[in-house]
C-alpha positions as CSV (number, residue, x, y, z in Angstrom):
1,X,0.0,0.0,0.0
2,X,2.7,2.6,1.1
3,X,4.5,2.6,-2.0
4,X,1.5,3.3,-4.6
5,X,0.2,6.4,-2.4
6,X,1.0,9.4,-4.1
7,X,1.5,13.5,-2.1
8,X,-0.6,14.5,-5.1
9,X,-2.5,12.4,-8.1
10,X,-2.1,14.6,-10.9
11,X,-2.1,11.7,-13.7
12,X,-4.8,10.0,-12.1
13,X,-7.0,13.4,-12.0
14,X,-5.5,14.0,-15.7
15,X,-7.1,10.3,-16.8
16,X,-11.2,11.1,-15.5
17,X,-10.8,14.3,-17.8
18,X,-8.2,12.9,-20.3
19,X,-10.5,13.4,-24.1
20,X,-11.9,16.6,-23.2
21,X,-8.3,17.9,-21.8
22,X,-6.7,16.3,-25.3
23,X,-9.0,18.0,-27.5
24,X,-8.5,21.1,-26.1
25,X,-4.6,20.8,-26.2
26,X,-5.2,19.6,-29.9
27,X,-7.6,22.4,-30.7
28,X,-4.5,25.4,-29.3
29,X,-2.0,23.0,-31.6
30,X,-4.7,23.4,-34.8
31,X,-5.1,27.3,-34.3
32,X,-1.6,27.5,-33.7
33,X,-2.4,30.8,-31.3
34,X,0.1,29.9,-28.7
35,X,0.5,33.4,-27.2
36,X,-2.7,35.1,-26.3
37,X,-5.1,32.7,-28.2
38,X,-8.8,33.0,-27.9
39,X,-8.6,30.5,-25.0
40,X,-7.1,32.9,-22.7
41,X,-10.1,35.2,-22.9
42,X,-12.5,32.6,-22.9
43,X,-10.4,31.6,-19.3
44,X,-11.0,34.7,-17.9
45,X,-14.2,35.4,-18.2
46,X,-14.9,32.0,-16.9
47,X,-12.9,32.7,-13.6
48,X,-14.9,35.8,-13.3
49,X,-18.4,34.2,-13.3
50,X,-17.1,31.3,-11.5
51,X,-15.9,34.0,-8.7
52,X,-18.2,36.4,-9.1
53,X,-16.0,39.6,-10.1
54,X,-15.5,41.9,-12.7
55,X,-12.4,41.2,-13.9
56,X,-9.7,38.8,-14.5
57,X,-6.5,39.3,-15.7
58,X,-4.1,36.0,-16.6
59,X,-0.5,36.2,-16.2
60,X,2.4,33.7,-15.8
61,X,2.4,32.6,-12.2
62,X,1.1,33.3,-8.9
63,X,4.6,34.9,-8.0
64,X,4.1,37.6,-10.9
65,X,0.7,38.0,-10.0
66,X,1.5,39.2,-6.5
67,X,4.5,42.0,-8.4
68,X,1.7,43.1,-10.5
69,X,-0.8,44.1,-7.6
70,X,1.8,45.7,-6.2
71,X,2.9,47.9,-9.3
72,X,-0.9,48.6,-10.5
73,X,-1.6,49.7,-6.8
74,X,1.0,52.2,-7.3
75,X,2.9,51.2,-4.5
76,X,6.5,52.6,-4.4
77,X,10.2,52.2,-3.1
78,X,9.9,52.3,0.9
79,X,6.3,51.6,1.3
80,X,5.7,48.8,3.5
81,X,3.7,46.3,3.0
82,X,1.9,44.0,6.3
83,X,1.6,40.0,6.2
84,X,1.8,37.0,7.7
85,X,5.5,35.7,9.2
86,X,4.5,32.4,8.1
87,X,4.1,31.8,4.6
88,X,5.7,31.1,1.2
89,X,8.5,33.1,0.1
90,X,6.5,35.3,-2.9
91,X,4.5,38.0,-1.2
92,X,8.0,38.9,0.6
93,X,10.0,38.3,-2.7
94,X,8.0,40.2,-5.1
95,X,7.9,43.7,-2.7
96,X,11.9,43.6,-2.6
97,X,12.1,43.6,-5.9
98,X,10.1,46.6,-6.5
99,X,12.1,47.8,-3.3
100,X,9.1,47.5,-1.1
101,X,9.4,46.8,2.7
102,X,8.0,43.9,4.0
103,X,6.5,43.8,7.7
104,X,5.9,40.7,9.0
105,X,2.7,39.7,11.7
106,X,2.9,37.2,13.4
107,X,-0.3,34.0,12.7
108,X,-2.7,32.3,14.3
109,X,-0.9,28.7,15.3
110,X,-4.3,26.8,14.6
111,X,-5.2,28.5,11.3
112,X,-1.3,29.3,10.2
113,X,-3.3,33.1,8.7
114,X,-2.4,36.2,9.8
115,X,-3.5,37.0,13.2
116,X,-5.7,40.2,12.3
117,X,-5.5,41.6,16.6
118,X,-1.8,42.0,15.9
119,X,-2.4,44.1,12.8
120,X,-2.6,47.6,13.8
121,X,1.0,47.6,16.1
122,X,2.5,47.1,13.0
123,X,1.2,50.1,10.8
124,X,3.2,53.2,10.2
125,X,3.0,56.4,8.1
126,X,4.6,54.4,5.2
127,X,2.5,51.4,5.5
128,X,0.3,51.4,2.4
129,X,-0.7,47.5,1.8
130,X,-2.0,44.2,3.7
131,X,-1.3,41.0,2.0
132,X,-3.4,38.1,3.5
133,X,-3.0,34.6,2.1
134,X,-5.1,32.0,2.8
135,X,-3.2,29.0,3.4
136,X,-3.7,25.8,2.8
137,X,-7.4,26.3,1.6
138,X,-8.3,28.0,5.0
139,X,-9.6,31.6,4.9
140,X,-8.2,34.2,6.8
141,X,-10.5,36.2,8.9
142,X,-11.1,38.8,6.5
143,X,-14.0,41.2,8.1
144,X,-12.4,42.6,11.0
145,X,-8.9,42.8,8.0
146,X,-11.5,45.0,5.8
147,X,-12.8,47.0,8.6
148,X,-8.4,48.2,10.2
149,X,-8.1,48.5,6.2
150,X,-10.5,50.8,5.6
151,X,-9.8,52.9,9.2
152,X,-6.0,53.6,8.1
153,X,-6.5,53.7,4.3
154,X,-4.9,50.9,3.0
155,X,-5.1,48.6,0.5
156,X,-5.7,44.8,0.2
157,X,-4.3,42.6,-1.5
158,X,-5.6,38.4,-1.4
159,X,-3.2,35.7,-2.1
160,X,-5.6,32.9,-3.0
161,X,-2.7,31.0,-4.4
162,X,-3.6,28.3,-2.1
163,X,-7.5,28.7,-1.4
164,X,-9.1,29.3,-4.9
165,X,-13.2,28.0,-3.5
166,X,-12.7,28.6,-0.5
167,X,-15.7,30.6,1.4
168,X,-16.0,32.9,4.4
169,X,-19.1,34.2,6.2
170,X,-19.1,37.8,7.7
171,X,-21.2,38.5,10.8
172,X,-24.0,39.1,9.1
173,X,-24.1,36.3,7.1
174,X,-22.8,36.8,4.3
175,X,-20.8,34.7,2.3
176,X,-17.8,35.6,-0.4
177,X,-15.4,33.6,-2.3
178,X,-11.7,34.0,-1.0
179,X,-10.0,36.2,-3.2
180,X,-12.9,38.6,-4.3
181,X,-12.3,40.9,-1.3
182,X,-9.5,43.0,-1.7
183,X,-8.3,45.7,-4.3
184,X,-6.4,43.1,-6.2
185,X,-6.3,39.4,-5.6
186,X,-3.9,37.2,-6.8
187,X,-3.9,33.4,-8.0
188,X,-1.9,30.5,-8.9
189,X,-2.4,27.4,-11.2
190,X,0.7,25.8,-10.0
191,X,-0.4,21.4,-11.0
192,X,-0.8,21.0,-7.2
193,X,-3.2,24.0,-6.5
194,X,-7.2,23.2,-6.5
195,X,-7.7,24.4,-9.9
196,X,-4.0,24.0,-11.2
197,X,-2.9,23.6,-15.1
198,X,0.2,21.4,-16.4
199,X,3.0,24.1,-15.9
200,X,3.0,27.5,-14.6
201,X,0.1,29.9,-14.7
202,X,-1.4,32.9,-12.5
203,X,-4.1,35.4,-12.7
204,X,-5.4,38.5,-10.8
205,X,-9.1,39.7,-10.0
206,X,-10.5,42.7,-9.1
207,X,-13.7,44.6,-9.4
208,X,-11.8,47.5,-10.1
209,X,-11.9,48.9,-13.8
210,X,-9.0,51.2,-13.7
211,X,-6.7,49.1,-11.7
212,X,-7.6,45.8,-14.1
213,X,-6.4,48.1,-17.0
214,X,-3.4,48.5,-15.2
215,X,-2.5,45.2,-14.5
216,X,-3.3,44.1,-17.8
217,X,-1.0,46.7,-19.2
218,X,1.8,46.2,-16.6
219,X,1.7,42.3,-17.8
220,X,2.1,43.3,-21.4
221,X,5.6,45.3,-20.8
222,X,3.5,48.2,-20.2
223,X,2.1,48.7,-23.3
224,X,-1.4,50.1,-23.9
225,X,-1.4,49.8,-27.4
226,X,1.8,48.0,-29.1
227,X,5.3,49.4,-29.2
228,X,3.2,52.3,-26.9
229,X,4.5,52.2,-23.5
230,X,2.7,54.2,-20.8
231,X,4.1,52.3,-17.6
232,X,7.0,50.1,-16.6
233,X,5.5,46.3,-16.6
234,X,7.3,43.0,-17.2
235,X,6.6,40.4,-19.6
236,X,3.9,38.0,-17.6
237,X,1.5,35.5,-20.0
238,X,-0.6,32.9,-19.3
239,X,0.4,30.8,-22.5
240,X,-2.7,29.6,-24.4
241,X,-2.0,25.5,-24.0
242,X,-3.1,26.4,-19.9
243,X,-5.8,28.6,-20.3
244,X,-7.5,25.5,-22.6
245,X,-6.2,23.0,-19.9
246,X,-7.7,25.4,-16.5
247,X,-11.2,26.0,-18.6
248,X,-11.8,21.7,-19.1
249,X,-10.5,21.9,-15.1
250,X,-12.5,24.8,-14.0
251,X,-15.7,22.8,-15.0
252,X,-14.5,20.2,-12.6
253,X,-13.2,22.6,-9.7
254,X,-16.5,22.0,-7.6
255,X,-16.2,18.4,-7.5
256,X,-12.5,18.6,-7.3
257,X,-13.0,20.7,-3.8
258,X,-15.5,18.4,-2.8
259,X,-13.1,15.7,-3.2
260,X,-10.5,17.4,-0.9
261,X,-13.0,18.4,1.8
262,X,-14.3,14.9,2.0
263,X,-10.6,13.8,2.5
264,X,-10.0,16.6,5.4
265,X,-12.8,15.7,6.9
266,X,-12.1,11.5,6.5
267,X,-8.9,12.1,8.2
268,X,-10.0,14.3,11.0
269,X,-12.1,11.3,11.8
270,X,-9.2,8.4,11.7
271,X,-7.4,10.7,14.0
272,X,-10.0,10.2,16.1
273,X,-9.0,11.5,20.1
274,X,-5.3,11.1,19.2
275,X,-4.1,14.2,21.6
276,X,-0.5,14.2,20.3
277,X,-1.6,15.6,16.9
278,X,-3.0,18.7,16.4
279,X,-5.7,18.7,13.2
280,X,-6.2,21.7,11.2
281,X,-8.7,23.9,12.6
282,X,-11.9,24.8,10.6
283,X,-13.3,27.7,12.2
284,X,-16.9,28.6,12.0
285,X,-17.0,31.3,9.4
286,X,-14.7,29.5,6.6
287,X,-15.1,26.7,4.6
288,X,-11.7,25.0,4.4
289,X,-10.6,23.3,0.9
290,X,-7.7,21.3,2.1
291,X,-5.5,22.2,-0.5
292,X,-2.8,20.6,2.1
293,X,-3.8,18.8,5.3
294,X,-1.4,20.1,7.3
295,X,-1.1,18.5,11.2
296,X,1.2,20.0,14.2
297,X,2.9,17.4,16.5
298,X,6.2,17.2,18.3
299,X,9.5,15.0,16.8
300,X,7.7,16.4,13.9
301,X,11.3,15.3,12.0
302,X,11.5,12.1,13.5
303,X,8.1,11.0,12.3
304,X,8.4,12.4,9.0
305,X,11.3,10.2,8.3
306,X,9.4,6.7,10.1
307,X,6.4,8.1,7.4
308,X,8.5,7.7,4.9
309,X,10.5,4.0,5.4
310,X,6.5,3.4,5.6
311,X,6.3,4.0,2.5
312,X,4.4,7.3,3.0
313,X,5.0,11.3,1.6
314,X,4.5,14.2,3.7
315,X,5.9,17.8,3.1
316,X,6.8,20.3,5.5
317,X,5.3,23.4,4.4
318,X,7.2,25.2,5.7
319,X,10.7,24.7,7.3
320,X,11.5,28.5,8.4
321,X,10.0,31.4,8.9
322,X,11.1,34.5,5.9
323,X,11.8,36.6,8.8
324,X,14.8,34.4,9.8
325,X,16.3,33.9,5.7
326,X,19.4,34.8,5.2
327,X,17.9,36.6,2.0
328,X,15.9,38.8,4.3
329,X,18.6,39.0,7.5
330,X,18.7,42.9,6.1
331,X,15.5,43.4,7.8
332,X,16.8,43.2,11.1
333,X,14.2,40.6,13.1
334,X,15.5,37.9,14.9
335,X,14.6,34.9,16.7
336,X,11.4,35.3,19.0
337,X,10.4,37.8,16.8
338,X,7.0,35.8,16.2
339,X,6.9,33.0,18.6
340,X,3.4,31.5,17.2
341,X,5.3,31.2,13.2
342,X,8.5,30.0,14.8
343,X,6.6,27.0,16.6
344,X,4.6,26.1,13.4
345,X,7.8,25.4,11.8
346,X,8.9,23.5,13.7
347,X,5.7,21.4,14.5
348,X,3.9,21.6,10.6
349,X,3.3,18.2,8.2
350,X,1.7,17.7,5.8
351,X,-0.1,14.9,4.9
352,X,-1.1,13.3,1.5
353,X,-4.1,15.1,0.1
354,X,-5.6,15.5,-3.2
355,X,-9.0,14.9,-5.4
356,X,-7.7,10.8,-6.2
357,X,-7.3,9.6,-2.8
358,X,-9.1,6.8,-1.3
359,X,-10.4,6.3,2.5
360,X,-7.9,2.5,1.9
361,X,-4.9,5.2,0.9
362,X,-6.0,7.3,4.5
363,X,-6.2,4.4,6.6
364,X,-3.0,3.1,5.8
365,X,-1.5,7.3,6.1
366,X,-2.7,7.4,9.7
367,X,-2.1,4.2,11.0
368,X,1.3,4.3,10.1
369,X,1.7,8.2,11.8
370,X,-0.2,6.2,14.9
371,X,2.3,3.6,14.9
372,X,5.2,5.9,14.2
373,X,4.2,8.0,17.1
374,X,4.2,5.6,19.1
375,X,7.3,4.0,18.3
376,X,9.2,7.3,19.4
């Protein structure tokens, strides 16, 4: 059993869809449109009924997504920019580059998000941005975000790299799609993502007609119309062989995210009152997607390693916290700085998850964590 489970199914998600993903890759190959072909349009519109926004604007990746909110929110050399200490690398690396500050918060250790009550000690005069990414298909508790946002006048930006279907509920009921909040939210179709394509791809949203001119002209080198360049952009496509590929995926995104909640929820029930493993929380006004079923325990390295002589994956997402990088030691924060992201890292796995998993593939996952706990 250990040795056929997979981290992530990608060829056995690609098989269920496999003639209606191969015409569409044949189709791109007839037109021969490989750059901005009529699929990309057709993409984005979709994403924006599926999500319920204006716009959407493709782009390359996830990572160049996040530069291009930046730059179309006008942001500049020296403004800082708020979010969480624990986190993937690209929200930190795409504000250096456009010589932005980053200003770490410290998270919530049974969400991983951004603690929002720890938001306001951190604004300044030249804070001008909150970043809030929604890890691991858990959304960040974005009302009282919106509310601090709105008192000191700053924009929002959603990563929902991680989170695309995932819902939260305000107070009053309410319910909105992660990643239609902000000013600018950003995506990735990275294969491992819930709606991910078969390389690289990103996108932005926004409800926002003069900012999505700007970002679609800030992905085109700048240009508004060709060889005219009104702004400094970069070169950042979303090729025409993945738009096809994410529209034949986008049709199955609902039953893909039902696959991976069913799975969260399957293994939240084998774990059953085990008290040396912490679950992932699901808090009452977000529905969690699961794009990673990620656990906190102790030995966390020692059980990874029994895991794997088992015969089964797990990934620690992530390792270290960016505020202790050397790429980022410039920034001057040190160890302690925010206790709650330091422990995750050091307590965080994750567990096989994805739409092809069976309950047989999840038994096997946690008895062998069981017995590898108790082994230690």
């Amino acid at each position: 059993m250990g040795n056929s489970i997979k981290m992530v199914d990608l060829h056995g998600q690609y098989l269920k869809i496999k003639d209606e993903v191969d015409q569409a890759i044949q189709d791109v190959i007839a037109d021969s449109a490989f750059i901005n072909g009529k699929q990309v349009g057709a993409f984005a519109g979709e994403l924006a009924d599926y999500l319920g926004v204006k716009y959407v604007v493709p782009c390359a990746n996830g990572t160049d997504a996040l530069q291009i909110a930046y730059q179309a929110l006008d942001l500049r050399p020296g403004d800082e920019v708020l979010m969480p200490a624990f986190n993937y690398v690209a929200s930190a690396e795409a504000a250096v580059l456009l010589g932005l500050k980053p200003v770490f918060v410290d998270v919530w250790e049974d969400s991983f998000n951004i603690n929002e009550n720890l938001i306001e000690a951190q604004i300044t005069p030249a804070t001008k941005a909150i970043v809030v990414v929604h890890l691991f298909g858990q959304p960040a508790n974005m009302e009282p975000i919106l509310e601090i946002a709105r008192q000191y006048g700053l924009k929002v930006i959603e990563d929902n790299a991680q989170s695309l279907g995932s819902v939260y509920q305000f107070s009053n009921g309410e319910t909105k799609l992660t990643g239609t909040m902000g000013e600018l939210n950003t995506y990735s179709f990275f294969p491992t993502k819930n709606l991910g394509c078969f390389g690289d791809g990103g996108a932005i949203s926004t409800n926002d007609q003069d900012l999505a001119q700007k970002a679609t002209m800030i992905s085109r080198h700048g240009q508004g119309q060709k060889y005219s360049y009104e702004r400094i952009g970069c070169n950042s496509r979303l090729d025409t062989l993945q738009a096809a590929i994410l529209s034949v995926k986008l049709k199955n995104l609902d039953n893909y995210l039902q696959s991976r909640i069913d799975a969260g929820h399957r293994y939240n029930q084998l774990l059953g009152n085990l008290t040396k493993v912490v679950r992932p929380s699901e808090n009452s006004w977000a529905k969690h997607t699961y794009n990673q079923y990620v656990i906190r325990l102790e030995k966390r390295d020692q059980i990874k390693e029994l895991l794997k002589t088992a015969g089964v994956p797990s990934m620690i997402y992530y390792p270290s916290p960016i505020h202790l990088q050397k790429a980022y030691d410039y920034l001057g924060y040190k160890v302690g700085d925010f206790p709650a992201a330091e422990k995750l890292c050091n307590e965080v796995l994750a567990l096989p998850v994805h739409t092809e998993i069976t309950l047989q593939e999840q038994e096997y996952v946690i008895s062998s964590l069981i017995q590898s706990i108790n082994s230690l």
